[in-house]
Residue frames as a rotation matrix with the C-alpha (Angstrom) as fourth column:
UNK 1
0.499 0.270 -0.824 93.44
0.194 0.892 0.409 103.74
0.845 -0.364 0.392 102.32
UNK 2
0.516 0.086 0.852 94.14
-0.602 -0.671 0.432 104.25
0.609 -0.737 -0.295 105.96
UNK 3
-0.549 -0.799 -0.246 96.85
-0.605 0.583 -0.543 102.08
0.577 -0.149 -0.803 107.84
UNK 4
-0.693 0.079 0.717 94.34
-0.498 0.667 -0.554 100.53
-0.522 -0.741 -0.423 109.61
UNK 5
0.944 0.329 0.023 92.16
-0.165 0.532 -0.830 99.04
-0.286 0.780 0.557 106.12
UNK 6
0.281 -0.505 -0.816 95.36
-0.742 0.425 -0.519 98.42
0.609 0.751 -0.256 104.94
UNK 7
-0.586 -0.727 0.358 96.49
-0.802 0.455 -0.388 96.36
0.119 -0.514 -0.849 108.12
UNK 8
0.231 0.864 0.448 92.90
-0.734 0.457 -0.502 94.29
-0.638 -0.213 0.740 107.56
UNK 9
0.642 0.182 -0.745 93.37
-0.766 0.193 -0.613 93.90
0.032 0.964 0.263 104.23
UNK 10
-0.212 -0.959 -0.186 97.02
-0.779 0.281 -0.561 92.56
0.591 0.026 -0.806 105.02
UNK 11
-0.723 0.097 0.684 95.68
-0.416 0.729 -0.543 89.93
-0.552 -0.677 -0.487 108.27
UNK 12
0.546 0.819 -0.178 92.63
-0.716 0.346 -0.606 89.10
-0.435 0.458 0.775 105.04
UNK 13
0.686 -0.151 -0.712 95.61
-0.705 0.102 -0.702 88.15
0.179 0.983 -0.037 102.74
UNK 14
-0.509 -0.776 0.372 97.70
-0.832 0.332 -0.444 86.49
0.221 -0.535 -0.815 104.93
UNK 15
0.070 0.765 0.641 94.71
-0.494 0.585 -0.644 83.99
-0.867 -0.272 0.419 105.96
UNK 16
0.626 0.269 -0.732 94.00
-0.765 0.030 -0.643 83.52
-0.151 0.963 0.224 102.11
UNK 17
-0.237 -0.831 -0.503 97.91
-0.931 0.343 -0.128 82.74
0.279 0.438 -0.855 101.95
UNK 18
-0.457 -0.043 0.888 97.57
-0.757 0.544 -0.363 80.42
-0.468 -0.838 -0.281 104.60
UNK 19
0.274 0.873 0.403 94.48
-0.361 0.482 -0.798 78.67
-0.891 0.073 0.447 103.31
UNK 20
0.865 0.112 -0.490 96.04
-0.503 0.198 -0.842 78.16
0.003 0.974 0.227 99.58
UNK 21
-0.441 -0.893 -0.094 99.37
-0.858 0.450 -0.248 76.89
0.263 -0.029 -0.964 100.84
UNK 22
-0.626 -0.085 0.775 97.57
-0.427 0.869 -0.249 74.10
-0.652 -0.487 -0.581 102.75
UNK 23
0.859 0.478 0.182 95.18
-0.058 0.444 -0.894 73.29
-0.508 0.758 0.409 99.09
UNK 24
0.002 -0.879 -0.476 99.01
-0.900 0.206 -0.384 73.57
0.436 0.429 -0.791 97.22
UNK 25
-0.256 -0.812 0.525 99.64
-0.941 0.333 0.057 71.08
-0.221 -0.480 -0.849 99.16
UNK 26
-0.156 0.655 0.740 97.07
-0.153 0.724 -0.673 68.60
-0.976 -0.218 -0.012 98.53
UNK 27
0.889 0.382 -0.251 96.41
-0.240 -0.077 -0.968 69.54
-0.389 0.921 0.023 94.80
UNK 28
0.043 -0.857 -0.513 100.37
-0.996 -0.076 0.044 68.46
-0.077 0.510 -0.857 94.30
UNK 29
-0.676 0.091 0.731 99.05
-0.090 0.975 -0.204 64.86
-0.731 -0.204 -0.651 95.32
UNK 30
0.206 0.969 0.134 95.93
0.050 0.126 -0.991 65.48
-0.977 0.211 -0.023 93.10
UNK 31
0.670 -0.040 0.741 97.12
0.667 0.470 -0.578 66.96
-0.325 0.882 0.342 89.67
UNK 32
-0.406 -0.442 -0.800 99.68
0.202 -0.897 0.393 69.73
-0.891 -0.001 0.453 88.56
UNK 33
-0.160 0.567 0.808 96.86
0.612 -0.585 0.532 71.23
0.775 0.579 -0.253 86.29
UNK 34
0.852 0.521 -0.058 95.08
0.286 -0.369 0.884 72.32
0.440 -0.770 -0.463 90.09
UNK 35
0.246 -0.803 -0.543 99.07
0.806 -0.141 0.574 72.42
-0.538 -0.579 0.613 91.73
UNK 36
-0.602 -0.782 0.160 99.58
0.788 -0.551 0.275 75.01
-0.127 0.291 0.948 89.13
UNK 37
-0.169 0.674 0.719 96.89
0.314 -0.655 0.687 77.13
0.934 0.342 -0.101 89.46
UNK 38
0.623 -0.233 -0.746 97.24
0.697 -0.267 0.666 77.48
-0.354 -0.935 -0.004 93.48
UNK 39
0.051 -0.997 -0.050 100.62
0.871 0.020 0.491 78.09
-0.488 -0.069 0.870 93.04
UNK 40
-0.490 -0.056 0.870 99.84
0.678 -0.652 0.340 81.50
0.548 0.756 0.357 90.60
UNK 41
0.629 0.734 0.254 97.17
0.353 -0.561 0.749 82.33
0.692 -0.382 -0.612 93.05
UNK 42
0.695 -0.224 -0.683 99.75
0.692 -0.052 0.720 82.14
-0.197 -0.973 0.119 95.97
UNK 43
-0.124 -0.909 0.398 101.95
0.983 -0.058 0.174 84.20
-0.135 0.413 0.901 93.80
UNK 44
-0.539 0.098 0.836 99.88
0.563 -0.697 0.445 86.82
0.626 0.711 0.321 93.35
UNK 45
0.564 0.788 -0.249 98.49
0.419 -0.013 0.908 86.82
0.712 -0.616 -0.337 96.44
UNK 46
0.289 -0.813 -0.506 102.41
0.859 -0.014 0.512 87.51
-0.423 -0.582 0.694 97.82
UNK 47
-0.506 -0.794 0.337 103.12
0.819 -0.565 -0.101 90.03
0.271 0.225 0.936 95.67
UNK 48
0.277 0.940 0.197 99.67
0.387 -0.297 0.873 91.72
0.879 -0.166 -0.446 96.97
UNK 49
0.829 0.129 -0.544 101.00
0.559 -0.180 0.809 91.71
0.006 -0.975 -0.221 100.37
UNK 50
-0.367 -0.927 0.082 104.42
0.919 -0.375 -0.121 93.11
0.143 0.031 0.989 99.49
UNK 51
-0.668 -0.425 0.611 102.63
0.497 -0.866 -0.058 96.12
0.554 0.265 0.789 98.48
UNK 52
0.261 0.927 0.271 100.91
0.142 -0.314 0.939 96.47
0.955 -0.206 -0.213 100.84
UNK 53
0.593 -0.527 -0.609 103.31
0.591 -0.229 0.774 96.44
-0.547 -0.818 0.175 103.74
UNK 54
-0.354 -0.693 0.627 105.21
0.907 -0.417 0.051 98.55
0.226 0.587 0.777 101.31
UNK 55
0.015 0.667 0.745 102.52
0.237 -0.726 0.646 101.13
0.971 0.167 -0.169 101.67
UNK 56
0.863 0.316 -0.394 102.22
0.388 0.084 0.918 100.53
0.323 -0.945 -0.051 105.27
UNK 57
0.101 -0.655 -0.749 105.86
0.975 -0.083 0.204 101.06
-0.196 -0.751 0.630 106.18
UNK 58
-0.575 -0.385 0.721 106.37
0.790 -0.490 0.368 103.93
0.212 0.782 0.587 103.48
UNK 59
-0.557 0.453 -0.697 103.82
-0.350 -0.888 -0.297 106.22
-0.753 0.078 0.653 104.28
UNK 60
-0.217 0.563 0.797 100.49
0.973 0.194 0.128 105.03
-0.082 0.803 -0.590 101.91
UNK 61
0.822 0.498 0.275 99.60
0.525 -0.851 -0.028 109.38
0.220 0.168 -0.961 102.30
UNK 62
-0.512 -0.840 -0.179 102.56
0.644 -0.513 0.567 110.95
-0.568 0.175 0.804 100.80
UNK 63
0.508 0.340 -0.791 102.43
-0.147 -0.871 -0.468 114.37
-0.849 0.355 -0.393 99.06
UNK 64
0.736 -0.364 -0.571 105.04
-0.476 0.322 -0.819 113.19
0.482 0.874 0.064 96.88
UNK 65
0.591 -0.688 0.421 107.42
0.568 0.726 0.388 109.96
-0.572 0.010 0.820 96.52
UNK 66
0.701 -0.481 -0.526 110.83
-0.664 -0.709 -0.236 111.49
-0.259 0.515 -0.817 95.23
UNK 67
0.676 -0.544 0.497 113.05
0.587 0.805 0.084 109.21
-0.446 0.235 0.864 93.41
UNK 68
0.465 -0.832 -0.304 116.84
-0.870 -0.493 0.019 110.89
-0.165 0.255 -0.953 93.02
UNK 69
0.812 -0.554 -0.181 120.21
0.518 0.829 -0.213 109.20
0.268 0.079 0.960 92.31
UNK 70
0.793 -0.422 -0.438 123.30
0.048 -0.675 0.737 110.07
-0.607 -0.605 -0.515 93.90
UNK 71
0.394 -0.670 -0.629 126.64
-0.820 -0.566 0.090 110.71
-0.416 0.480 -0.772 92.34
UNK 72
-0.722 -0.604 0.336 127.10
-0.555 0.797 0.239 106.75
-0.412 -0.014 -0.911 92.24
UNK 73
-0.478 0.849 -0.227 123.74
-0.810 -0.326 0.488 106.38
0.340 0.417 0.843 90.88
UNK 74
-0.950 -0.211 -0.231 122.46
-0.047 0.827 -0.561 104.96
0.309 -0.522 -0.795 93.42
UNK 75
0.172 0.957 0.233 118.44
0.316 -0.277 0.907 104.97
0.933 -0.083 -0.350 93.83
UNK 76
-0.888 0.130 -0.442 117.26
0.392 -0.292 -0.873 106.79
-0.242 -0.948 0.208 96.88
UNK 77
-0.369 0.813 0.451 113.79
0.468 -0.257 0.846 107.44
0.803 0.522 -0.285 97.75
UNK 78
-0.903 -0.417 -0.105 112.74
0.372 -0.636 -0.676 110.30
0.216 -0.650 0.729 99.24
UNK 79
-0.264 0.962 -0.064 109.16
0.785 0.253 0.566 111.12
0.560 0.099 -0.822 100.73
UNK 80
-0.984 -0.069 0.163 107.97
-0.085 -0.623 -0.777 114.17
0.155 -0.779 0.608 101.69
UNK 81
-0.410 0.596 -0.690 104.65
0.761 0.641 0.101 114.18
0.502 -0.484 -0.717 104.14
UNK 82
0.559 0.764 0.322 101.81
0.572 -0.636 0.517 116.46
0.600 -0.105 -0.793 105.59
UNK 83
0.610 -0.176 0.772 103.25
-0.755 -0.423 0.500 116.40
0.239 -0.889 -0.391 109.37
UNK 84
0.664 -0.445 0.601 105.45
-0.394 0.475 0.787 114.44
-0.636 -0.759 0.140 111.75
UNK 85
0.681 -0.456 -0.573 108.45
-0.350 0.484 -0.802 113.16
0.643 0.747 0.170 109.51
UNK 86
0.804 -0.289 0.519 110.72
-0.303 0.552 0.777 110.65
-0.511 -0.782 0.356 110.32
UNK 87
0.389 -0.718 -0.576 114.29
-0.871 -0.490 0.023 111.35
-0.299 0.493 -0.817 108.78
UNK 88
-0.588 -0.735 0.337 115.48
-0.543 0.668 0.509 107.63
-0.600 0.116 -0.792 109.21
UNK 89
0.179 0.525 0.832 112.30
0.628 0.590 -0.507 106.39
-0.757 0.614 -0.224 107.06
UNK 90
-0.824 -0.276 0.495 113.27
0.566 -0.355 0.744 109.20
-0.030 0.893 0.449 104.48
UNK 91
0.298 0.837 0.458 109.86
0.817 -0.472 0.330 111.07
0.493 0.276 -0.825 105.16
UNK 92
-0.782 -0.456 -0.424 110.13
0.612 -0.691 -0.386 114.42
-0.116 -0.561 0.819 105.91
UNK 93
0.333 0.832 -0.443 107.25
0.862 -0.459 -0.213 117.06
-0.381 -0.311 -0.871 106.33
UNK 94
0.072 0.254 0.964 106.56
0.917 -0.398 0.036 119.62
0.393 0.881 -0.262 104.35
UNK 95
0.815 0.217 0.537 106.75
0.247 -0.969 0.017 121.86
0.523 0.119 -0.844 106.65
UNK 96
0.367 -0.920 0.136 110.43
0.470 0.310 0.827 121.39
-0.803 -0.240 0.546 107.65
UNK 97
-0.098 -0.508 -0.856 113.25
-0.523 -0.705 0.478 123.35
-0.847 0.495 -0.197 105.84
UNK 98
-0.785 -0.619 -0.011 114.57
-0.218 0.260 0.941 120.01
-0.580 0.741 -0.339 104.20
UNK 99
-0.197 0.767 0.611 110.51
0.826 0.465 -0.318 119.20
-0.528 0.442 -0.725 103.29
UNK 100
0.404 0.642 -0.652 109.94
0.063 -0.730 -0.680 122.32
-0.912 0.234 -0.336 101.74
UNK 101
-0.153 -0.700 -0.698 112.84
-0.593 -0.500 0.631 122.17
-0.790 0.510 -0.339 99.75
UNK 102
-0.780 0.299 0.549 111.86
0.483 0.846 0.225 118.68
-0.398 0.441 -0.805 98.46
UNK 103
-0.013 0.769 0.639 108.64
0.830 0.365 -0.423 119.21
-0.558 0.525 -0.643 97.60
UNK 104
0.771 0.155 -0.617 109.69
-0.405 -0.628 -0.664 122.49
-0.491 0.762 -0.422 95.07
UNK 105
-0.575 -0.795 -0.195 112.20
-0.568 0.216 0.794 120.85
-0.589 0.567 -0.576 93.24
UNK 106
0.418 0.691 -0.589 111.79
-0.792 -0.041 -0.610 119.13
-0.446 0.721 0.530 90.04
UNK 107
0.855 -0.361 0.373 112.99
0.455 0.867 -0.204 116.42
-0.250 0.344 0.905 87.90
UNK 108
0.247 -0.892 0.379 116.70
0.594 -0.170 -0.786 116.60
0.766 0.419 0.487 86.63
UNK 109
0.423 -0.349 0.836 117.08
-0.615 -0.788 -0.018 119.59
0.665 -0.507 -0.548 89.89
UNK 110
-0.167 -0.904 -0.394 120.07
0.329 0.326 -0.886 118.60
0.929 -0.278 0.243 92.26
UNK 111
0.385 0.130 0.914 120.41
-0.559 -0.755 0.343 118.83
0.734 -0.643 -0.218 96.24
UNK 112
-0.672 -0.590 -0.448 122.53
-0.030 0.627 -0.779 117.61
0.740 -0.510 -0.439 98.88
UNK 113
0.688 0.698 0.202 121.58
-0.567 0.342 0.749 115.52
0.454 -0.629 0.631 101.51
UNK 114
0.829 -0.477 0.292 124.03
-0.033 0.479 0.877 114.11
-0.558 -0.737 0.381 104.27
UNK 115
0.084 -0.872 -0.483 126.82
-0.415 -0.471 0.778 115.57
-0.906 0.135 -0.401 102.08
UNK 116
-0.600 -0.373 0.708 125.87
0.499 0.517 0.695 113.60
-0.626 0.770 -0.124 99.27
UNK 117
-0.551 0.409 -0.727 124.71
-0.715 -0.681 0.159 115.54
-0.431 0.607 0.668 96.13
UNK 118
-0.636 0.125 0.762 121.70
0.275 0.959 0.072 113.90
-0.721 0.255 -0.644 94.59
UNK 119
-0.734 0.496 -0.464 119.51
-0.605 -0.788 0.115 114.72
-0.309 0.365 0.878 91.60
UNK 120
-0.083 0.808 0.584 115.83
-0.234 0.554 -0.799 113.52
-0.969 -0.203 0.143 90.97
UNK 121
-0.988 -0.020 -0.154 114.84
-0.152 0.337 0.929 111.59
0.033 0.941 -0.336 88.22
UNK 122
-0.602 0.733 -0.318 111.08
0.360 0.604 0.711 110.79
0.713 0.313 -0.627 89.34
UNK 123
-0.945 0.324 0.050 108.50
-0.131 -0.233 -0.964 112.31
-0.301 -0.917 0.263 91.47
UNK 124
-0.602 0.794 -0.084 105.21
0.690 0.570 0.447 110.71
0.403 0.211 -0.891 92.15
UNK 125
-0.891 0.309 0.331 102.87
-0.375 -0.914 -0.155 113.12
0.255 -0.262 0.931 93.09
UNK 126
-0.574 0.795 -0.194 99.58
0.692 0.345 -0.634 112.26
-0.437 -0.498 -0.749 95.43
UNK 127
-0.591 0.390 0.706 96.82
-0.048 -0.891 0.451 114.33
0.805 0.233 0.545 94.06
UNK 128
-0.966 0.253 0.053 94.62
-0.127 -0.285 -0.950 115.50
-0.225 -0.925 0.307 96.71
């Protein structure tokens, strides 16, 4: 999905929201059989958009989504990317030293970043 179908999708769902908040409203005067059945839609309709601006900010065309932890096990997620990376989103390009290094490493394998040692526990892989 391309950032611009996903930014449709996102101005589709956002309408939707729009359109079920203002029947929530009414159907809480009517019955809370209909108030609770909005109210699931709008729920699911929100967590829809999360991931989808998730995707959008993140990079939806990663090569692979690394998920390390650092010595404080702290999550960190780490994305490496065809071309252009952008260190402060965490994406880095494959072809870059630190992208190359990312994308051969494995689970449980260790590597520092900004002096902190971290070691992966998860890598999502895009097939192609």
């Amino acid at each position: 999905m391309s950032n611009k179908q996903i930014k449709e999708e996102i101005v589709e769902k956002e309408q939707k929201l729009l359109e079920l908040r203002n029947i929530l409203q009414k159907d809480t005067a009517a019955s809370f059989k209909e108030a609770t059945q909005t109210s699931e839609m709008i729920e699911i309709l929100e967590l829809n958009l999360f991931d989808l601006k998730h995707k959008l900010a993140h990079g939806a065309e990663y090569l692979k989504m690394i998920t390390a932890l650092n010595q404080d096990n702290v999550e960190q997620i780490f994305y490496v990317i065809n071309n252009d990376g952008d260190p402060a989103q965490m994406r880095f390009s494959k072809n870059a030293p630190f992208g190359k290094l990312l994308y051969e490493l494995k689970i449980n394998d260790e590597f520092k970043y900004k002096e902190e040692t971290f070691r992966i526990k998860n890598i999502n892989e895009k097939q192609a």
